[in-house]
N, C-alpha and C positions, 0 to 999 in steps of 0.2 A: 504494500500500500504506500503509496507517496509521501501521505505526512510519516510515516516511519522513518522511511528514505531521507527527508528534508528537515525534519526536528536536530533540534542542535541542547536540549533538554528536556526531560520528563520530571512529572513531580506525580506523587503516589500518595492518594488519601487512602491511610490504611497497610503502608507500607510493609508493616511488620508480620504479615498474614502468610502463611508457608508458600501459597501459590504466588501472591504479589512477591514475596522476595523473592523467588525466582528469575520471574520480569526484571525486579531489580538488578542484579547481577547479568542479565542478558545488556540491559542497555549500558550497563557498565563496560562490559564486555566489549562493546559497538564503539566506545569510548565518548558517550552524551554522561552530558552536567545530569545527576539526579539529586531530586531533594525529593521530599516526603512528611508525613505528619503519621504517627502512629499513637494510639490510646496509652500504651505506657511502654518503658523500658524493659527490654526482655535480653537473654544472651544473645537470639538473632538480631536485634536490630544493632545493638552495640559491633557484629560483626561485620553487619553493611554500612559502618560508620565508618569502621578501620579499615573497607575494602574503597571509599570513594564517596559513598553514600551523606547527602545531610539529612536526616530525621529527628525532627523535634517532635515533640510532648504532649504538645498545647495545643488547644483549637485557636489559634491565633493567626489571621491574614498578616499580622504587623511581620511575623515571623519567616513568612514566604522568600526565600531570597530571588534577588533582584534579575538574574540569568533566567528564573522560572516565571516572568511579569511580562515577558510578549508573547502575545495568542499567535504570532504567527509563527513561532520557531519553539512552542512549548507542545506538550500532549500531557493531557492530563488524566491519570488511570485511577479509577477509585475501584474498591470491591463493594457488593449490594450490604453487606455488612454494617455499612458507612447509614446514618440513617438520614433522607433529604434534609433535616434541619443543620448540618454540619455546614458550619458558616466558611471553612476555606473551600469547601466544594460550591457553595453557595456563589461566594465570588467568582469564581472560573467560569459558572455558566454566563453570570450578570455580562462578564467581562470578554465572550467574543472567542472563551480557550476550547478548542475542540475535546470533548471527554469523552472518555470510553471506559466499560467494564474492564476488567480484568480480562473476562472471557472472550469478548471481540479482540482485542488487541494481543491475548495468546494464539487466536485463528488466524486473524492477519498475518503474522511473523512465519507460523509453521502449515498454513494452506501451500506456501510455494516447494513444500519438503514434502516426502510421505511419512505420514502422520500415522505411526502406532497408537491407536487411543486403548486406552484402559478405560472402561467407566462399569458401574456398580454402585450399589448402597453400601458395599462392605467387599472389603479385600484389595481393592482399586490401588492402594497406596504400595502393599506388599505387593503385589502380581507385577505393577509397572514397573519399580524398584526392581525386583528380579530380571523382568525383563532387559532394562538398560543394561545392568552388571553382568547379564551374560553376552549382550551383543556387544557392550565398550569392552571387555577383558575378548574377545574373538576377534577374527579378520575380516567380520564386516562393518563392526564401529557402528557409534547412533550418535545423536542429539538427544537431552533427554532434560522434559519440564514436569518434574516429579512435584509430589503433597507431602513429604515427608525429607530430612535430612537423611539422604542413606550413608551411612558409618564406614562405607570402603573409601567412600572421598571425601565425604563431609562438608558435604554439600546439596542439593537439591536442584544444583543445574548441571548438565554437560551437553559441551558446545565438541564439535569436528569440525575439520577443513575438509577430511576427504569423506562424507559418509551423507548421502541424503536423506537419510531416514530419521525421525525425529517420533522420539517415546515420549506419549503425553498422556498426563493422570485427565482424565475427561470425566469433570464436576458437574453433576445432575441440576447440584443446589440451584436455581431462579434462571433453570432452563440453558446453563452457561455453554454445555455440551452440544447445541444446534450451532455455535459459531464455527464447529470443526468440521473439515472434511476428510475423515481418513481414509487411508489407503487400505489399511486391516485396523481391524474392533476387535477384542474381547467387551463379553459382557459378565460380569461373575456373578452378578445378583438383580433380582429388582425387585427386593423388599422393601412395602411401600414405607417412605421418609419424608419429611419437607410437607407433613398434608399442609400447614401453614403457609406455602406459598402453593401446593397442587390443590388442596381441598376434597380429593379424592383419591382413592388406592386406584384406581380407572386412571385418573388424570396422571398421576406419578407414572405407571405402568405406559400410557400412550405416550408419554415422552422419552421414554427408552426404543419402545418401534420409531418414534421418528427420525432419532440420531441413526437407527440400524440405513434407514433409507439414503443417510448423506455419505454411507462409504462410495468410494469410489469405483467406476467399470474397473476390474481386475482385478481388483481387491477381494479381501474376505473379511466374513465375521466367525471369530470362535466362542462358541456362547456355553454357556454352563447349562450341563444337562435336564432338564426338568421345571427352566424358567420359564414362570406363566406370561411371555409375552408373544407376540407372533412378529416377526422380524420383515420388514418391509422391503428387500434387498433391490437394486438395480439392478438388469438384466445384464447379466458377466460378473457379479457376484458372488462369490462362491459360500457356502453356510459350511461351518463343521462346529461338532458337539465335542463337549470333554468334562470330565469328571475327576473326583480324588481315587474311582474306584472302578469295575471291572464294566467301564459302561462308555459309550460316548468313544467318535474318532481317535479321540487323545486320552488315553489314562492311564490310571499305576496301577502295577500288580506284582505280585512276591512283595506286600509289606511288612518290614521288619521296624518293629519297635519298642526300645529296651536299652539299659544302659546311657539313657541321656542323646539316644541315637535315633535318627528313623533313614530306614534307607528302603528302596524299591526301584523298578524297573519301569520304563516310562515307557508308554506305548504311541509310536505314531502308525499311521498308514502306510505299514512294508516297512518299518522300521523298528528295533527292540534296545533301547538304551540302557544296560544292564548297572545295576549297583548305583542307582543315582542318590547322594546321600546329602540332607537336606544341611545346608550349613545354619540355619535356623531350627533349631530339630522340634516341631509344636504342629500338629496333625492337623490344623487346618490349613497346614502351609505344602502338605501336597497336593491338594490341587488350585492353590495358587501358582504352586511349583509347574504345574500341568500344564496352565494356561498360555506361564512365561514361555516354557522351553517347546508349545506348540506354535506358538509365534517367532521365537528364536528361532527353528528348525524350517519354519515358512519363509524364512531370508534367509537362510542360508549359512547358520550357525553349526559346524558340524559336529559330530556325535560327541567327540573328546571335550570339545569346547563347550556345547551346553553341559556335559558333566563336572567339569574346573569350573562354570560359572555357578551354579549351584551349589557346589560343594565348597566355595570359597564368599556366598553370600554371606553378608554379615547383618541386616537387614535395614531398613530403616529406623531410627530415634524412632521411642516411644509403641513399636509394633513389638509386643511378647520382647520387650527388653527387659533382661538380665541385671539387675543389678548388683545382688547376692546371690552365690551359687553355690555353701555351705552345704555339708551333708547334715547340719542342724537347723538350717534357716534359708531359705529362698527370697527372695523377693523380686517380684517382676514388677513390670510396669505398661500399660498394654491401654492404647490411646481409643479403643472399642469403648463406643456410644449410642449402638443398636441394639435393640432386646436378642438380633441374632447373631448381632457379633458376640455378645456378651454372655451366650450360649456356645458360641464357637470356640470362645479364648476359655471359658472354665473347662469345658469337655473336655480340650486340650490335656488344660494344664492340670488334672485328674489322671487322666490317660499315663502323662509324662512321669507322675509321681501319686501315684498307685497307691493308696493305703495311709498317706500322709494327710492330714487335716489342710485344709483348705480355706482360709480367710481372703475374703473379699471386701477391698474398698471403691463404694461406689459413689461417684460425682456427679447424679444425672445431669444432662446441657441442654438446658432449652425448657424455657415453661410450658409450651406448644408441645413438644415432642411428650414430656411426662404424661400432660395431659392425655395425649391420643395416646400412649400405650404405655400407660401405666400398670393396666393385668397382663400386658405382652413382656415388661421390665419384671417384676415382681416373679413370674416364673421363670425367668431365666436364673435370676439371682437368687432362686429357690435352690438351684442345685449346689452350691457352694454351704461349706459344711459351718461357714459364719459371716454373717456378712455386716460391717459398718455401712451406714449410708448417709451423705453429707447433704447438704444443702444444692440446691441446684443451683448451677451455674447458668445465671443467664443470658450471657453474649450480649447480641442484638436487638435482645426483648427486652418490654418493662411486662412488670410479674401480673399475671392472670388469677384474679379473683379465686382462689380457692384452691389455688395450685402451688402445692407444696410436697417434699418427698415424700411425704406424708401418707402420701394418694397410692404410691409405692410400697411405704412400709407396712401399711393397713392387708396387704394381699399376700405378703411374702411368706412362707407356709413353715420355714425350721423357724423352730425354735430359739436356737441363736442370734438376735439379730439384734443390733442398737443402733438407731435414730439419734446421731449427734451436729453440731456446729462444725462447719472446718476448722473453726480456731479451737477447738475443742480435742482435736484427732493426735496430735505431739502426746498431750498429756495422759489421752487413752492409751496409745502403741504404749508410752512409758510404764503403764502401772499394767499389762497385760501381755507383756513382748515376752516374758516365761512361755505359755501357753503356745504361742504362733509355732508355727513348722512351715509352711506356705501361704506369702503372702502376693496377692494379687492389688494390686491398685487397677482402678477402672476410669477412663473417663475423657471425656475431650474438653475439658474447660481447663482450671489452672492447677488441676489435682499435680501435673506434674511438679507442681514447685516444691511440693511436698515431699517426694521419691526422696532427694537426698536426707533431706531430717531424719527421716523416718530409717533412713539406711545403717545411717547415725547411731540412731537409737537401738537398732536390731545387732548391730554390729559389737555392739557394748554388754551387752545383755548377759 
């Protein structure tokens, strides 16, 4: 797109957001002036400070610097996050600056690349992440605009000079994923989310067939076996199915798991990739694993190579991350905010440590989301053998009438279970950290800040 081409600075309301800093470091990358405003200080933004980046604090126009004040050599990216009263996005429109989504201005950049899209209610961050780290460590190389910091590079972007393929995490949230045209889809989920901006499980669900309809002639989509949507494809489209299990074009079988291991045998069409061993080792990550290495293997990643990319993934921050890995104390940390993710990280992390008591800390996010599946949360978080539960985190919302975790705790069926304060949780782990054996934290709002204290605490014990 030409203002791409022709901007000489960007500024980014919302800067600090895992997909915006991505963008951020891309325009970096281009070497354009960027500034930014972000809600508060976090480790990411301080890194886009010390990579080039200006991001202040404040809703303050006085704050904008002077490089980012002509509309005709600026672009201005905010995320839907951002709520229209935000008075330096206010100015930009008054003032003549051409704005865009995150999402248009991620389509723009990677519509002239072929576009690997990941998109899903859950797994999207893991599956694309894989994806990249097996095609960058191989001899066909990618581009990749991940949701997540993946821990091989420590980062959330990579850029190639020789590779035109480009891995993109493709976000459902306010319809962002129609801006892209890919050349190959996965689809790993479409459990309905977001009813606050679809209003319907119908409505959420039609917006996944209408992304299927924007890949590209020659392209394909690999979609997860048994998802209730009907896939709209263009004629020269090709459909293939995959699973974590004995079903679908693409799947694993001889699974072994045991010893802190999972390892199995990928299956493609006329192809058997023996001993593939997950370097994430947590049972909803083979057929995440599935997904990756049916798209790696769809360009041209060969056998050895999807098996070293795999086996040397480290994953992305915050997906089934390890932080203690004692034979007397665990503790993970695992960024799942769906009642099915949240069902898929416990089964797991059960499965992984068999016999061992199981404590779950949960952060639901979003007042909207509690609301609509608050019996859907409650039975997930039913299967953990203890569970804390915090206060909700509420982003973008202001709080809904009667909606509190409350609405969660009231359903949740053990026994064990305590309804507390975030500022409240240091003091609990302290007086009960004897007890723990497995601790899980849950959640997409700021539970992460927590991980270390609490690691602190465990580690003392």
């Amino acid at each position: 797109m030409s203002t791409i081409q022709t901007i000489s600075s960007v500024y980014f309301v919302g800067a600090g957001g895992i997909g915006m800093s991505a963008l951020v470091r891309y325009f970096l990358s281009k070497g354009k002036k960027v500034a930014g405003y972000d809600r508060t200080p976090t480790d990411l933004t301080a890194e886009l400070n010390q990579e080039g980046a200006e991001i202040h604090y404040e809703d303050n126009v006085a704050l904008i610097p002077d490089y980012c004040r002509n509309h005709q050599d600026t672009l201005v990216v905010y995320t839907p996050a951002i709520p229209e009263s935000h008075t330096e996005l206010t100015y930009f429109r008054e003032h003549g600056f051409e704005v865009m989504k995150r999402a248009r201005v991620l389509g723009e950049i990677t519509n002239c690349s072929r576009g690997l899209c990941v998109a899903g209610t859950h797994g999207k961050t893991t599956t694309s992440s894989m994806l990249a780290h097996i095609l960058k460590q191989s001899h066909v190389d990618c581009n990749a605009f991940l949701g997540g910091i993946l821990k091989n590079y420590e980062s959330n972007l990579m850029l190639s000079d020789r590779s035109d393929l480009t891995v993109i995490e493709a976000d459902e949230f306010d319809r962002s994923f129609h801006w892209l045209r890919p050349y190959m889809a996965i689809i790993t989920a479409a459990d309905p989310d977001h009813l606050d901006i679809y209003g319907t499980p119908e409505a959420y669900r039609e917006s996944f067939e209408h992304f299927t309809s924007l890949i590209r002639p020659g392209g394909c989509l690999v979609m997860k076996k048994g998802i209730a949507i009907h896939p709209r494809l263009q004629e020269g489209v090709r459909l293939y199915t995959y699973s974590g299990t004995k079903d679908g074009d693409f799947h694993a079988e001889n699974i072994e798991i045991g010893d802190g291991k999972i390892i199995f045998d990928f299956i493609a069409p006329n192809v058997r990739i023996k001993s593939v061993s997950l370097g994430v080792p947590v049972k909803v990550n083979i057929e995440n694993g599935v997904a990756a290495m049916a798209l790696a293997w769809l360009n041209g990643a060969t056998e050895e190579e999807i098996r070293q990319g795999m086996a040397t993934f480290a994953g992305p921050v915050r997906r089934f991350d390890f932080h203690l890995k004692r034979d007397d104390i665990v503790l993970l940390d695992d960024y799942a905010h769906h009642p099915e993710e949240i069902r898929a990280s416990i089964l797991s992390v059960k499965e992984l440590y068999a016999g061992k008591k199981v404590t779950g800390i949960f952060q639901p996010h979003l007042y909207s989301r509690t609301r609509d599946f608050a019996a859907d949360f409650a039975k997930s978080l039913s299967l953990l053998d203890e569970l804390i539960l915090l206060d909700i985190y509420p982003a973008r919302e202001e709080p809904i009438p009667g909606v509190t975790s409350q609405l969660i705790y009231d359903r949740v069926t053990i026994p064990d279970k305590h309804l507390i304060r975030k500022e409240e949780l240091l003091d609990w782990v302290k007086a009960e950290a004897a007890s723990y054996q497995v601790v899980l934290m849950l959640g997409a709002g700021d539970i992460d800040r927590l991980v270390e204290p609490v690691k602190q605490i465990l580690e003392r014990r």
